[in-house]
N, C-alpha and C positions, 0 to 999 in steps of 0.2 A: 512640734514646729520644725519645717525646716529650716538649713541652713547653706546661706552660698557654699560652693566649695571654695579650698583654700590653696593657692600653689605653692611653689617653693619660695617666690618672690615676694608675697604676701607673709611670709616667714620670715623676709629680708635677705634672700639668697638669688643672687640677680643670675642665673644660668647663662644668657646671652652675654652681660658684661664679663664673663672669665671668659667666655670664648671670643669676646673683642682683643680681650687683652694678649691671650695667645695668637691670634692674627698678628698682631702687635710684634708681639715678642720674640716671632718665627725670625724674620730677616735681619732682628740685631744678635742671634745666637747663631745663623749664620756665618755670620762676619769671624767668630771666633774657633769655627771649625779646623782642624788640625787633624796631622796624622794618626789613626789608630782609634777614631769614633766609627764605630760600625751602626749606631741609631741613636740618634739624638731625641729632639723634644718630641713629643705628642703620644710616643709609646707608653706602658705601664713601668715600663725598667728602660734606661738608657745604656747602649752596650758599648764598648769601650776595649780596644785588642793592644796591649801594652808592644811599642815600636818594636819590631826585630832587632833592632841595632842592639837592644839589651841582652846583654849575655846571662847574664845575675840577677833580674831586676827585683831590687827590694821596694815594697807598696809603702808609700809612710801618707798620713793622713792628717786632716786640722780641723778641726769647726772652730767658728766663732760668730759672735753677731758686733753690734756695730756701738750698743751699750747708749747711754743716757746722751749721748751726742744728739741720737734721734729728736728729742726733746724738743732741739733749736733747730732740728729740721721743721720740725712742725710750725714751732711757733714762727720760725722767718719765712715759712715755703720756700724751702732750700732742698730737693730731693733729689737730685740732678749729679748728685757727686758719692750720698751716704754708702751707692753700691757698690762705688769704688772702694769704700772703706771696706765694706766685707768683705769683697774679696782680698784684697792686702790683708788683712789679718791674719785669715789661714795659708795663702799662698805663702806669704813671707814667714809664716813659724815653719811649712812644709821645707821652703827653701836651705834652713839650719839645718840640715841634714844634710845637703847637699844633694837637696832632690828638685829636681826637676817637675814643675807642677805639672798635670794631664788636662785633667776634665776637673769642674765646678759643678756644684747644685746649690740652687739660694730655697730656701721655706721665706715666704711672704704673707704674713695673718694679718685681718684687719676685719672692723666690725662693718663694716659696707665699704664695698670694691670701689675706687673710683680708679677708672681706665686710665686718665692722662697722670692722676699721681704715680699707678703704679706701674707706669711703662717709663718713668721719665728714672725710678728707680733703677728697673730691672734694666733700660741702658746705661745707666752706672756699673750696674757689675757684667754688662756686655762687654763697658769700654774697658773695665778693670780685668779681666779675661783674656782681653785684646794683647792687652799691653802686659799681662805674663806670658804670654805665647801658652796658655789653659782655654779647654773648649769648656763654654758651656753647655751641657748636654742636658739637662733635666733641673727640674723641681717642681716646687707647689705653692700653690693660689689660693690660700683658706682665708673665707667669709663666711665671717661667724658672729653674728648679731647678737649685741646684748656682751661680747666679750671685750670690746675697745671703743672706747671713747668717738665721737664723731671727728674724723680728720687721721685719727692716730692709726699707728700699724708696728708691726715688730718685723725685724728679720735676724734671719740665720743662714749662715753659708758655711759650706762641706769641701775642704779640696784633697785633691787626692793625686800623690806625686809620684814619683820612681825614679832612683839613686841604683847604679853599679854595686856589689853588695862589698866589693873590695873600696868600693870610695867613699862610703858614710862617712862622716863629719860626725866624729865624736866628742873631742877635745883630750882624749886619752896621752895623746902625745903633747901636751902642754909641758912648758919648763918654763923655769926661772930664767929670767932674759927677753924672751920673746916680747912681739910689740902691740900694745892693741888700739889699733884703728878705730875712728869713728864714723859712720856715715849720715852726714847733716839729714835730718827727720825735713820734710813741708811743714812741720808745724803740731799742732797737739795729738795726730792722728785721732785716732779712737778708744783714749784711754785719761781717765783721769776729769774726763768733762763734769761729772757731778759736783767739783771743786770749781772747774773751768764756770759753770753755772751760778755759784754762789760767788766767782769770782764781778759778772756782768748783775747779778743783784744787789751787793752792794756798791756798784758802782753807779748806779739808777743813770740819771740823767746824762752824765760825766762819761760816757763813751768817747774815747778817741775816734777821730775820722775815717783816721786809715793807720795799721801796723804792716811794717817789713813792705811798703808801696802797695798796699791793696786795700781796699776798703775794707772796714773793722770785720764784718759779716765772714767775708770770704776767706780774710785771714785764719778764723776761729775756724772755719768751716773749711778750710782745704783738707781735699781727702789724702789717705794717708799713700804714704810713696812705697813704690811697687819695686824694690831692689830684684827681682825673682831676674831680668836679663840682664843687668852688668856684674851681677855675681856669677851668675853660671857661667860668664863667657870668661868673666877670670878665672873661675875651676876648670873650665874646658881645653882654656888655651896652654896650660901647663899641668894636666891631672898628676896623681900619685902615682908614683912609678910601681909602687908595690901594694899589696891587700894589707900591708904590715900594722897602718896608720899611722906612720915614717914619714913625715916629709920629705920628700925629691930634695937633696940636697944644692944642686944649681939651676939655675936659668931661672928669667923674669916670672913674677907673678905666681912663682912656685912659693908651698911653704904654708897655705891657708889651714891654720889646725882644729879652729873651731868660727863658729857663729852665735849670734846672741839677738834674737830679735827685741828691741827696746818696747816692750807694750806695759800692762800692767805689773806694779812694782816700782818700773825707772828703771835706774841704770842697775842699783842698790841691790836688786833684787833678782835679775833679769839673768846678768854677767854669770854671775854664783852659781847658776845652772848648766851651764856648758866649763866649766872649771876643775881637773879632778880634785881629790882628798889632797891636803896639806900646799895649795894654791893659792893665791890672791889676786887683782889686779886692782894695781895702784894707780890712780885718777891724778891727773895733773888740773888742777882748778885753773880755769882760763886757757888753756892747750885749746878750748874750742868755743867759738862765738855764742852769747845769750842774744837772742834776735827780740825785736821790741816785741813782742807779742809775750814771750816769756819771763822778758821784765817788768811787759803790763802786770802779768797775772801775781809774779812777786813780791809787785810794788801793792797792788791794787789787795789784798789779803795779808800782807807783811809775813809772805811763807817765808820758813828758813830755806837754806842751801840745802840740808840734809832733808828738808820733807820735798823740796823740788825735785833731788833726783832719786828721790822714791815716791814720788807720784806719778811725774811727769818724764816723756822721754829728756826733756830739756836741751834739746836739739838734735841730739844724736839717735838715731832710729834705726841702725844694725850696728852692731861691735864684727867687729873683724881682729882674729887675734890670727898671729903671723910673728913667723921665726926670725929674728930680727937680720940676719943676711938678705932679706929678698924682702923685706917690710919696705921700703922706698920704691922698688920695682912692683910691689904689688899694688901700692897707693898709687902710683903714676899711670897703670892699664887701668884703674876705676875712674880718674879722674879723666882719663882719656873717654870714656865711655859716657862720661856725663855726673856721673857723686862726685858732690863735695865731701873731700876724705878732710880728717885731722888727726895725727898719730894722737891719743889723749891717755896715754900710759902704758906701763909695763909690766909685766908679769912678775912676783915676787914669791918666797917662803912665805908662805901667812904665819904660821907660829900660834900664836893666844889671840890675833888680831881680827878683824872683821875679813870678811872673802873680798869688798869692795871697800878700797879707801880712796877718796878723794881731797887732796891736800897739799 
């Protein structure tokens, strides 16, 4: 007996819709073009010529995805920002290096493609591109039926930076004394939402209207902040005088010894990483504002202090540790730039002690 034939659509693999969606996706990766992309989307490989101005350049790299946050994208149809989140993710761990991010690649799987979801994505992490001065040059569009939920999708993004090899950002030159900086987080970024979640379940009915002046939704759901240009421009406007990893002993905004991006962990966990052997950094409790949304989530689950700033960024969403001669001069050029800084401790001997004390 015969049988009709079968296409790939008939599989569940809509051919036409991924090449909607790359129509789509061509003139918001546009927008994000920069110097040193030699082919961007629609090749097999995306090429990429690291700037001349680099004498040294060292390659530092990130991936990450955007984690159970997605969840409340789904269930609110909120897709519009989560790209944003990917890219902050790896850009800003790329940035701790003191690298300068290049080009982005996002992977986007789902079990049937819908076009206007996943273009409303993929200009999240155009605009998130945008706004680290990173091209988007490539990625992938997998539909694969039978492996996600109807509605659902995953993603993952790749970035890929370059730093002078005399100016990595190690933290090697840390000392006792020094000052660490904080810079105010938008809000829960992309870390910690599986709590965030059980936080808005028990809370059933009883949602606030609006946290920090935004309505409940967008507060939970602001994507995460993209430090990748007022950082660089305070590394650039006073670089390291020497490969030594010496702070430039004078002039403003000199003096930055290490980076700590606040994601998974908190601060608790995060700091400890950019810190060398026999180090601490002492947390001043209240040196920096709890905003309502992380007094909802507090209040709303009876977390402690200790499991807050080891879960959650808790406001602060890069650490900036700085010599403390040029720590007011370096707070004042980010704040000039647009972060909210808070000095929120100092560097000390750890001893028998924890590497992060807040107290």
């Amino acid at each position: 007996m015969s049988q009709s034939p079968l296409s790939y659509k008939d599989a569940g693999v809509d051919i036409d819709a991924g090449d909607a969606l790359v129509e789509r996706i061509k003139p918001l990766a546009k927008k994000t073009m920069r110097e040193g992309v030699l082919a961007g989307i629609g090749g097999f490989g995306a090429l990429f010529e690291v700037p001349k101005r680099y004498k040294e350049p060292v390659l530092v790299s990130g991936t990450d995805g955007v984690g159970t946050k997605l969840r409340l994208a789904f269930e609110w149809q909120m897709h519009d920002t989560v790209g944003i989140d990917l890219v902050a993710m790896s850009v800003n761990d790329v940035l701790v290096q003191g690298a300068e991010p290049l080009f982005f690649l996002d992977y986007f799987a789902c079990g049937k493609l819908d076009v206007d979801t996943a273009a409303a994505v993929v200009g999240g992490i155009a605009r998130g591109c945008e706004l680290s001065g990173c091209a988007l040059i490539g990625g992938e569009t997998a539909e694969m039926p039978g492996m996600y939920p109807p509605g659902e999708y995953d993603l993952a993004g790749f970035a890929v930076g370059a730093v002078e090899k005399s100016k990595i950002l190690t933290g090697r030159n840390i000392a006792v004394g020094d000052v660490v900086l904080g810079l105010a987080s938008s809000g829960v970024h992309s870390n910690g939402f599986s709590l965030v979640r059980k936080c808005i379940e028990r809370a059933g009915n009883a949602l606030p209207a609006s946290l920090d002046g935004k309505p409940f939704k967008q507060a939970v759901m602001e994507p995460t902040r993209l430090y990748v240009k007022n950082v660089l421009a305070a590394l650039a406007a006073h670089p390291p005088s020497t490969g030594s990893g010496q702070a430039p002993s004078t002039g403003s905004g000199q003096g930055i010894k290490a980076l700590a991006h606040i994601t998974g962990g908190g601060l608790l966990e995060n700091i400890p990483r950019v810190l060398p052997e026999g180090m601490a950094a002492h947390l001043v409790k209240g040196s920096w504002p709890q905003t309502e949304l992380f007094a909802w989530l507090q209040t709303t689950a009876a977390i402690s202090d200790f499991e807050m700033n080891r879960t959650f960024n808790n406001g602060i969403g890069m650490v900036v540790v700085v010599d403390a001669a040029n720590a007011a001069a370096t707070a004042h050029m980010l704040r000039q730039a647009g972060e909210k800084v808070f000095e929120i401790g100092v560097i000390a001997a750890r001893g028998e002690g924890a590497a992060v004390v807040v107290s």
